[in-house]
N, C-alpha and C positions, 0 to 999 in steps of 0.2 A: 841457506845457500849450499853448494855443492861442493863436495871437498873428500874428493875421492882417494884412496888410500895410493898410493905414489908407484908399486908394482903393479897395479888396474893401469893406468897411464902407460908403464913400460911393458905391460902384455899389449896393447893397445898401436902403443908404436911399432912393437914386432909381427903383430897382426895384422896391418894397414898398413905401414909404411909404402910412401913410396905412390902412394893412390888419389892422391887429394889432387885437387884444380884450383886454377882461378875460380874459377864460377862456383863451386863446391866451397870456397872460402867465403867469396861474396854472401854465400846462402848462410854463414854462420855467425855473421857480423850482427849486432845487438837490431831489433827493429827497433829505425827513427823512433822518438814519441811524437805524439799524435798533440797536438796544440787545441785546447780548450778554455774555458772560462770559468773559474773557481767559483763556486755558488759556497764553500765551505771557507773559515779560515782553522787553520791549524795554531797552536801558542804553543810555546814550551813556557810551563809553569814552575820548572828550575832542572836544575843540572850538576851534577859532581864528580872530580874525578875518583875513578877504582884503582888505584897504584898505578900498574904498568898496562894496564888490561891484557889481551890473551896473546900465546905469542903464534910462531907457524907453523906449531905441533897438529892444528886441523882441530883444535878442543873448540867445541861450543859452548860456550861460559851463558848461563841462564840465569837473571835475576828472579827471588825468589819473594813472595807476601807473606806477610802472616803479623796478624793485628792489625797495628797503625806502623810495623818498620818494613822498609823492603833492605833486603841483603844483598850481595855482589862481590865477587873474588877477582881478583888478578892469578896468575899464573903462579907466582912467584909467592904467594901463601899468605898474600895480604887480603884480609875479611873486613869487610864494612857493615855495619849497619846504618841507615836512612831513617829521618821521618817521613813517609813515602808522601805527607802534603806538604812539606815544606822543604823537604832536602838537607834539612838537619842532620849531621853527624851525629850520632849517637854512641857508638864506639868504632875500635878498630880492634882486630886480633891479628898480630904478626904469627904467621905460623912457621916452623925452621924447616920448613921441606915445600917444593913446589907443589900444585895443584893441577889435577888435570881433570876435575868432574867438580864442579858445582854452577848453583849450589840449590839444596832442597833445606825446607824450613817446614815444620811440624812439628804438634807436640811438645811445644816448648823448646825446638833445640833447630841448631842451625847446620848442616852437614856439608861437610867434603869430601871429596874422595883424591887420592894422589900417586901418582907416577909409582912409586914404590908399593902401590897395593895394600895403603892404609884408609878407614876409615873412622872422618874424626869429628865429632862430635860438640860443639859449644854452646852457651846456654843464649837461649835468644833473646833474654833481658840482660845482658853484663857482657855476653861475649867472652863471659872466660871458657877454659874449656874442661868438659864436662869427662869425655873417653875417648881412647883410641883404641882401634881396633885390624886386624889384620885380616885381608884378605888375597886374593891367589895373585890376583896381577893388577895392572892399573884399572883405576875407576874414572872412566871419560863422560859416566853423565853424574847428573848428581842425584846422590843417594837420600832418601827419602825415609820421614818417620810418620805417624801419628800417638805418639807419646807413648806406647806397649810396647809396638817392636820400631827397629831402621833394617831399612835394606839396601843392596847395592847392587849393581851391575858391572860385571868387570868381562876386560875385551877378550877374555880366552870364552867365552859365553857360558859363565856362574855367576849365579843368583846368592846372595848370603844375606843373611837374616842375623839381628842382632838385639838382646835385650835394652829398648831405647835409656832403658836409667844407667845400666852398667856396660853395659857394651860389650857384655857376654855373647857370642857365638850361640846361637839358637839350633840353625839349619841351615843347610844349602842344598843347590840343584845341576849339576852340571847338564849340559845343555853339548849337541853338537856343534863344533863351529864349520860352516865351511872352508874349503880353498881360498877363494874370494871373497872381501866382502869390503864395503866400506867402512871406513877408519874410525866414526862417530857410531854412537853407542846410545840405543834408546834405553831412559830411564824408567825403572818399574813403580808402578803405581800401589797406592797402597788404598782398598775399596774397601770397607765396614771390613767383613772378617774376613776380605780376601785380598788378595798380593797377582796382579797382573804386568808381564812382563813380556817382552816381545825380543824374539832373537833376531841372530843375522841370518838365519837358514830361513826366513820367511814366517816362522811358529809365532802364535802366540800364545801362552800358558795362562793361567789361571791357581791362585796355588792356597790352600787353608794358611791363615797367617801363622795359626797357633802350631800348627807342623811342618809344612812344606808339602803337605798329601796333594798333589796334582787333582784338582778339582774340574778343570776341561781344557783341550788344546783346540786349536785351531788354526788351518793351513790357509794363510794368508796371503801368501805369494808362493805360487809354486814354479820351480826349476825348470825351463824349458831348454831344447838346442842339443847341439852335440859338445861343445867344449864349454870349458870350466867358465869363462867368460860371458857366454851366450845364454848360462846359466844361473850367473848368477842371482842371487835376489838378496833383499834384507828390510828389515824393517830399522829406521834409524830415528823418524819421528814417534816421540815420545805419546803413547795412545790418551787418548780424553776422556775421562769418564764424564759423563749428563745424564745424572737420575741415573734408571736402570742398565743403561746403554754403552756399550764401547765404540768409541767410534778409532779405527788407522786407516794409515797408508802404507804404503810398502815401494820398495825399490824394482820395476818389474813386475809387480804382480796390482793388488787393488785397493781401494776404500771402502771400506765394507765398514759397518755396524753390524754388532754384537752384541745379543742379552745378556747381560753382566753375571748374572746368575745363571745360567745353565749350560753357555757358548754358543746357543743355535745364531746361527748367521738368519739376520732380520735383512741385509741387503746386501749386494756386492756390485762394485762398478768398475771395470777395468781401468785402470788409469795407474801410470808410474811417478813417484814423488820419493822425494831426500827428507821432508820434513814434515814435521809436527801438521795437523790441519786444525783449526779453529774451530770451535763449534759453539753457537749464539743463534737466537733469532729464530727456533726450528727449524737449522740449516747449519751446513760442514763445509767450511770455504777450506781448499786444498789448494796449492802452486804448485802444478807439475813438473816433470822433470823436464819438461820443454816450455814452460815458465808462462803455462795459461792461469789465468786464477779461475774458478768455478768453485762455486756455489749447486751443492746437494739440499734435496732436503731431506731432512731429521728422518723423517718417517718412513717414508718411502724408498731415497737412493735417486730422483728423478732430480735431474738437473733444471737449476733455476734459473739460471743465468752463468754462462760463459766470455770472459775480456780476454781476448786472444792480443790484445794491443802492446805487450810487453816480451814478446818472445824471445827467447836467447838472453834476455838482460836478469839471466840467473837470481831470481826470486828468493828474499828468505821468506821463511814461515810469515803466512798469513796472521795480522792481529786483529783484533777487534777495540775499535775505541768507541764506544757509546753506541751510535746505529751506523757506524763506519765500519770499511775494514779497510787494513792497509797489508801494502807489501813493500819491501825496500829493495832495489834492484844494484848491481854489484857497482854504478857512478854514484851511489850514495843517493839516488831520490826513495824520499818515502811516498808513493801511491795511495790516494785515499778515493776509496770509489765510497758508490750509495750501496747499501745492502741488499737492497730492493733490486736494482736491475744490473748493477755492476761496474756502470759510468761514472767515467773521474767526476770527481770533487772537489778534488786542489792536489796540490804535489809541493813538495817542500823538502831540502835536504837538512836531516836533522843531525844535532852537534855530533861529532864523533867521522871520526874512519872506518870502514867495513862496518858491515852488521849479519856476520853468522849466526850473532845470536837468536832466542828465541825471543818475539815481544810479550808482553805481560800486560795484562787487560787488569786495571785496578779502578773498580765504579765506572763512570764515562771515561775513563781516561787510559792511557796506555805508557809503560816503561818500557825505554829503551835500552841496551848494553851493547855499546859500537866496538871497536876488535881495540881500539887503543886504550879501552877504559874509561869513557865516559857514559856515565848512567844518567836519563833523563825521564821528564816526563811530559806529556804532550796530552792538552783537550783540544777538540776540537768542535767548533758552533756556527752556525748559519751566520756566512758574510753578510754585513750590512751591503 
């Protein structure tokens, strides 16, 4: 969902003020939904609460997999782990400082990142914790390991890298920040022996793990307009690696795929998006910033299908549940169309308040983290 940094809003009102209409409001009001016939049913297979869940700081809290546990943060520095079939508790870690990025699980360790510019580190069988470690400013997505190194992302736009056993300071990258930029923070990825990361200036980088040696960049959204505003760009969903391939979006700028290995851009498609896009099925379902779902496909960039039926009703991140995808729009429906052409298949509000989070595709199934703290999970099967 959309959750723009609070001086965008007040450039916004100083820039327009004073311009709007009836009719110009009228055109901004959520589109009706569209009444159909469920050929799907959705279940929740269980449910539990994550403390306090997130609060209005604008943080996108991301449940994370690895093994058979899924993990989940509240704000407030309480860590969960789950049996992700059963919804078992498995531990809790209270942490003494608030949280404002997670969480990422790899490598054996489960990560956060917090308001004060720390990254911490616990072990993802026990849940004690393993290291902390410091970096420049807050970490609003969650920082990520595969058991060598952990990385971070923090909002001044540095990249920090860190020995995953000790929590030793490796390397880092400073990054330009723009003027503008939205408030959320794409999380960098960590690919065999490379480190991809995407800024708020539109860039996205490519980085040797074992150094930080800048191995390719690529301009993903570029700066258009006369003012700072009209200018700006960002990239805030978190990019998808599949096989060889990068797939983003960007704020302003496009959805391009990218060869993992060398940077060359395989496709580019204009289109502006806040979030993460989905990628299954040799095809990239993305929600735009004007809240179409579309469906790319893998190969080519050629669109497959287009559902323009939910505009305005502010979309989060596309999921995938088995050969479903969903999107949940800001009255709390979850949307489940077919993959294939894009047409509902049922609709269901699932447990929880808001959901800026990202959803989480585990086997047929998908995990949800709604903004009050309830973590769920949902299949979904051909109605009788």
């Amino acid at each position: 969902m959309k959750f723009k940094l609070w001086a965008l809003a007040t450039a916004c009102v100083l820039a327009l003020g004073g311009c709007s209409s009836n009719k110009e409001s009228e055109n901004l009001k959520p589109l009706e939904l569209v009444k159909f016939k469920s050929t799907v049913k959705v279940e929740r297979v269980w449910s539990a609460k994550v403390g306090k869940g997130q609060d209005r700081r604008y943080t996108v809290f991301v449940p994370a997999v690895l093994d058979d546990a899924v993990f989940a943060s509240d704000t407030e520095g309480n860590i969960f782990a789950f049996n992700v079939e059963t919804g078992k508790r498995l531990w809790k870690h209270e942490l003494d400082e608030p949280v404002s990025g997670a969480v990422g699980a790899g490598g054996g360790l489960v990560l956060v990142g917090t308001y004060e510019g720390e990254v911490v580190a616990l072990d993802a069988k026990t849940g004690d914790l393993k290291w902390r470690s410091k970096a420049s400013s807050e970490v609003l997505a969650p920082p990520q390991s595969d058991g060598s190194i952990a990385v971070a992302s923090t909002i001044d736009a540095r990249l920090f890298a860190y020995d995953a056993i000790t929590g030793k300071p490796l390397w880092s990258h400073d990054h330009i920040a723009p003027v503008l930029t939205l408030r959320t923070t794409a999380a960098p990825v960590i690919s065999g022996t490379q480190v991809l990361s995407a800024f708020d200036n539109g860039q996205m980088l490519a980085f040797s793990a074992s150094d930080g040696s800048v191995s390719w960049e690529v301009r993903v959204a570029q700066p258009k307009g006369r003012h700072d505003l009209e200018k700006m760009v960002d990239i805030d969903g978190t990019p998808v690696v599949d096989s060889a391939f990068v797939y983003t979006t960007s704020y302003q700028g496009a959805v391009m795929a990218i060869a993992r290995g060398t940077g060359r851009v395989l496709w580019k498609r204009d289109a502006s998006s806040y979030v993460r896009p989905a990628v299954a099925h040799n095809a990239v379902y993305v929600a735009t910033e004007d809240d179409r779902l579309v469906a790319y496909n893998a190969s080519n960039g050629g669109t497959v299908w287009e559902n323009a039926e939910m505009l305005r009703r502010d979309l989060s991140a596309p999921g995938v549940m088995g050969d479903y995808i969903t999107a949940i729009d800001k009255k709390g429906y979850m949307h489940v169309v077919d993959r294939e052409n894009g047409q509902f298949v049922a609709r269901i509000k699932p447990s929880g308040d808001g959901f800026r989070s990202v959803p989480v595709s585990y086997k047929d199934g998908l995990i949800l983290l709604s903004d009050d703290g309830v973590l769920s999970f949902y299949k979904a099967k051909p109605a009788k």
